[in-house]
C-alpha positions as CSV (number, residue, x, y, z in Angstrom):
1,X,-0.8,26.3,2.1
2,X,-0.6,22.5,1.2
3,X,-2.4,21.4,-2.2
4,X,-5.4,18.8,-0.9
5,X,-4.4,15.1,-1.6
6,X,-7.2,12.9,-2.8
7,X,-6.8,9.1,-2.6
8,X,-9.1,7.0,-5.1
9,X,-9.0,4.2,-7.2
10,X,-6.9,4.4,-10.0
11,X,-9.1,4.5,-13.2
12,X,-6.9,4.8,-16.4
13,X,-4.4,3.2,-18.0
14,X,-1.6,6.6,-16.7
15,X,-3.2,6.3,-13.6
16,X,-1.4,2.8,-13.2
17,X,1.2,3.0,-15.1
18,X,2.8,5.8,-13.0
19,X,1.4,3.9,-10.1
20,X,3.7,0.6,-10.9
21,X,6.3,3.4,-11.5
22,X,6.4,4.7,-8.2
23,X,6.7,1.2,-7.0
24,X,9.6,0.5,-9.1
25,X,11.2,3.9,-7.9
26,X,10.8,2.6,-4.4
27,X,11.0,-0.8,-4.4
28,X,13.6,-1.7,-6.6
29,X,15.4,1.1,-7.4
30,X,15.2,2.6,-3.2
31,X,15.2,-0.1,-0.8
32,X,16.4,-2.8,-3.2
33,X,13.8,-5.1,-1.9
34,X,13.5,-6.9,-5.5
35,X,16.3,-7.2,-8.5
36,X,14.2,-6.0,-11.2
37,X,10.1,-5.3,-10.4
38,X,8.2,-5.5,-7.8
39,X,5.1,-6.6,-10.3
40,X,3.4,-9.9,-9.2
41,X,0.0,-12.1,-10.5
42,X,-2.0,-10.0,-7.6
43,X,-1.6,-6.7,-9.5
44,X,-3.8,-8.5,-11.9
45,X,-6.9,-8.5,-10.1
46,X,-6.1,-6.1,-7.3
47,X,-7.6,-3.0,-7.0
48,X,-5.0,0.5,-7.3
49,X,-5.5,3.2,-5.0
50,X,-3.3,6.1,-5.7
51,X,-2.9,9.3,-4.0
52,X,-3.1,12.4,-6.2
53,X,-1.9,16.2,-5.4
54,X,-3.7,18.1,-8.0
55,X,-2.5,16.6,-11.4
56,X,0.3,14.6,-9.7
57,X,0.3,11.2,-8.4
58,X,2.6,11.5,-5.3
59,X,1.5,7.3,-4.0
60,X,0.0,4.2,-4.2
61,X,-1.0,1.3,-2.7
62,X,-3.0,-2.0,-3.8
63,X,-5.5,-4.4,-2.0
64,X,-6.7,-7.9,-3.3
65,X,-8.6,-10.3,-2.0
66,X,-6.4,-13.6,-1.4
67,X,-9.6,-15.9,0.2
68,X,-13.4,-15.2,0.3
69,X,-13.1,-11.8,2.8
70,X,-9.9,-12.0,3.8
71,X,-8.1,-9.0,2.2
72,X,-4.6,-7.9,1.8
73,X,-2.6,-4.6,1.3
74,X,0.7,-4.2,-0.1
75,X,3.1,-2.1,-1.8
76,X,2.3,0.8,0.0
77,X,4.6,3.5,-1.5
78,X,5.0,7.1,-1.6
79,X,7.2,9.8,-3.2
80,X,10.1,10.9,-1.6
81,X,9.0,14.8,0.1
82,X,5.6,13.5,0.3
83,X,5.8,10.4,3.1
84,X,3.9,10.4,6.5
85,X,1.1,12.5,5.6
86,X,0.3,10.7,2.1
87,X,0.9,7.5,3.8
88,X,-1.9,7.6,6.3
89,X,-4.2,8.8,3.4
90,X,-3.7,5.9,1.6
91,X,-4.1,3.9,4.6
92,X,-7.2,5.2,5.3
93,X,-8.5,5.3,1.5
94,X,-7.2,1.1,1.7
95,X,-9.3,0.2,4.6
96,X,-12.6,2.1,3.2
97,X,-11.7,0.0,0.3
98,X,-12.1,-3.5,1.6
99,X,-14.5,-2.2,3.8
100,X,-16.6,-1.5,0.9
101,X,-16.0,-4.9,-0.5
102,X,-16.9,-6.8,2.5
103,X,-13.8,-7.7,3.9
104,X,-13.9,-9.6,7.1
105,X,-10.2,-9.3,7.8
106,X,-7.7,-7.2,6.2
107,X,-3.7,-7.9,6.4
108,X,-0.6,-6.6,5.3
109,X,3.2,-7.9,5.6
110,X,4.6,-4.4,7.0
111,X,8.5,-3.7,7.0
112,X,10.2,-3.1,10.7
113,X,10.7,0.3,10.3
114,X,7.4,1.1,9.7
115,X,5.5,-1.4,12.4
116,X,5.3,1.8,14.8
117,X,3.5,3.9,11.6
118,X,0.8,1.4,10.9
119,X,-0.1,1.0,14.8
120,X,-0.7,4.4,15.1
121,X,-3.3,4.5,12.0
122,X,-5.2,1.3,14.2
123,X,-3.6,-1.3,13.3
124,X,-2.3,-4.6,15.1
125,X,0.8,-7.0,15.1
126,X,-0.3,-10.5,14.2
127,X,2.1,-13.6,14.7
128,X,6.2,-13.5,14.3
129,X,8.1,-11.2,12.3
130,X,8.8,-13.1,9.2
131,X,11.3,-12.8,6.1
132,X,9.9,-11.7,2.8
133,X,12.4,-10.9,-0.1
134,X,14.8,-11.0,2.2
135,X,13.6,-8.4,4.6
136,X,12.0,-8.9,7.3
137,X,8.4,-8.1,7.8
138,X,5.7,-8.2,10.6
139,X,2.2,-9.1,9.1
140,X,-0.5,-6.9,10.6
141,X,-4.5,-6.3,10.9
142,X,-6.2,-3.5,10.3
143,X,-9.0,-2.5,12.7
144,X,-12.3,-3.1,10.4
């Protein structure tokens, strides 16, 4: 039997730090998408969701508001072992989040690979596929 995986808002100080870890793991250290970190000014004021398996955070994922309610998601990222499943949670725990916060739109810059992912948890393609970090990206809408 699978352990149950909650997804909330990450609260403490551990709660983030292994967070920004998990990032880093896949981010940098996995895909190679940045040099050194994947930390930016929006993880500053954006709001950590991480996705916990009894005492283990196994994901994470951020929102932020970038313009009066217009939201976006990012850095989406999930232990290796624990991907699909956890993914979708998060998702889902993301979109109650801006929900929540009055979010009249909410966006994300999505990698190729995982376009065909995000349209099967409702959301849309928006615009051209676009290069970000030298990868390129597809942004898309979630259905609010």
């Amino acid at each position: 039997m699978h352990k149950k995986i909650v997804c909330k808002i990450a609260e403490t100080e551990d709660e983030l730090k292994e967070s920004y870890r998990i990032r880093q793991e896949t981010f940098v250290r996995e895909q190679q998408l940045f040099k050194s970190t994947d930390r930016d000014d929006f993880d500053k004021h954006a709001v950590h969701i991480v996705a916990c398996m009894g005492d283990e955070i196994v994901g994470t994922v951020r929102v932020y508001e970038q313009e009066k309610g217009t939201w976006y998601g990012g850095r989406l990222a999930v232990k290796q072992g624990f991907r699909g499943r956890v993914g979708a949670l998060l998702i889902k725990k993301a979109v109650e989040t801006v929900k929540e916060k009055k979010a009249r739109r909410f966006l994300a810059y999505i990698q190729l690979p995982s376009v065909s992912f995000f349209k099967r948890n409702r959301w849309k393609t928006v615009g051209e596929v676009n290069d970000y970090h030298g990868t390129p990206h597809q942004l898309m809408e979630a259905e609010l």
